[in-house]
C-alpha positions, 0 to 999 in steps of 0.5 A: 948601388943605390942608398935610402934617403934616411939610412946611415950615410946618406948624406955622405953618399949623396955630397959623393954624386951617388944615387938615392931612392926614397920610400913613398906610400900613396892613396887614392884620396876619392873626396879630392879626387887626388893621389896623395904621396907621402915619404917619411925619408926625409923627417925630420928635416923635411916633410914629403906629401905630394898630390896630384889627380893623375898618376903620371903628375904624381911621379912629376910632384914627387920629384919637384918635393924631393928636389926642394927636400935635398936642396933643404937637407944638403944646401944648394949644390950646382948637380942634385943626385939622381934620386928615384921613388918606390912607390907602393900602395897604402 
């Protein structure tokens, strides 16, 4: 079982070691020649926008964003919970 980073608990889920995930929509931005990411999870406490030219260095942006947003969100804890992203297109 995995709880929505934003939904009722989730906080409590996560302090527990329990796993997330986080909603992100992308798009191919073809001015910068990027992908760009964005969750609203998070707000509004924290904003979640990542970008990257390949959509291998998407996932790792993602994940180094939604660490500094847990980090932001519960404090610092020695062992972050496992937090996966759905990505869909926009």
């Amino acid at each position: 079982m995995e709880y929505r980073v934003g939904s009722e608990g989730w906080t409590e889920a996560a302090k527990a070691g329990l796993p997330l995930f986080c909603d992100v929509s992308a798009r191919w931005d073809p001015e910068a020649n990027v992908f760009v990411a964005e969750s609203e999870d998070f707000l509004p406490a924290f904003a979640c926008v990542a970008e990257s030219p390949t959509w291998e260095g998407l996932g790792k942006e993602l994940d180094a964003v939604f660490s500094d947003a847990l980090e932001s969100v519960l404090g610092y804890q020695e062992s972050l919970p496992r937090l996966t992203h759905r990505i869909r297109a926009a």
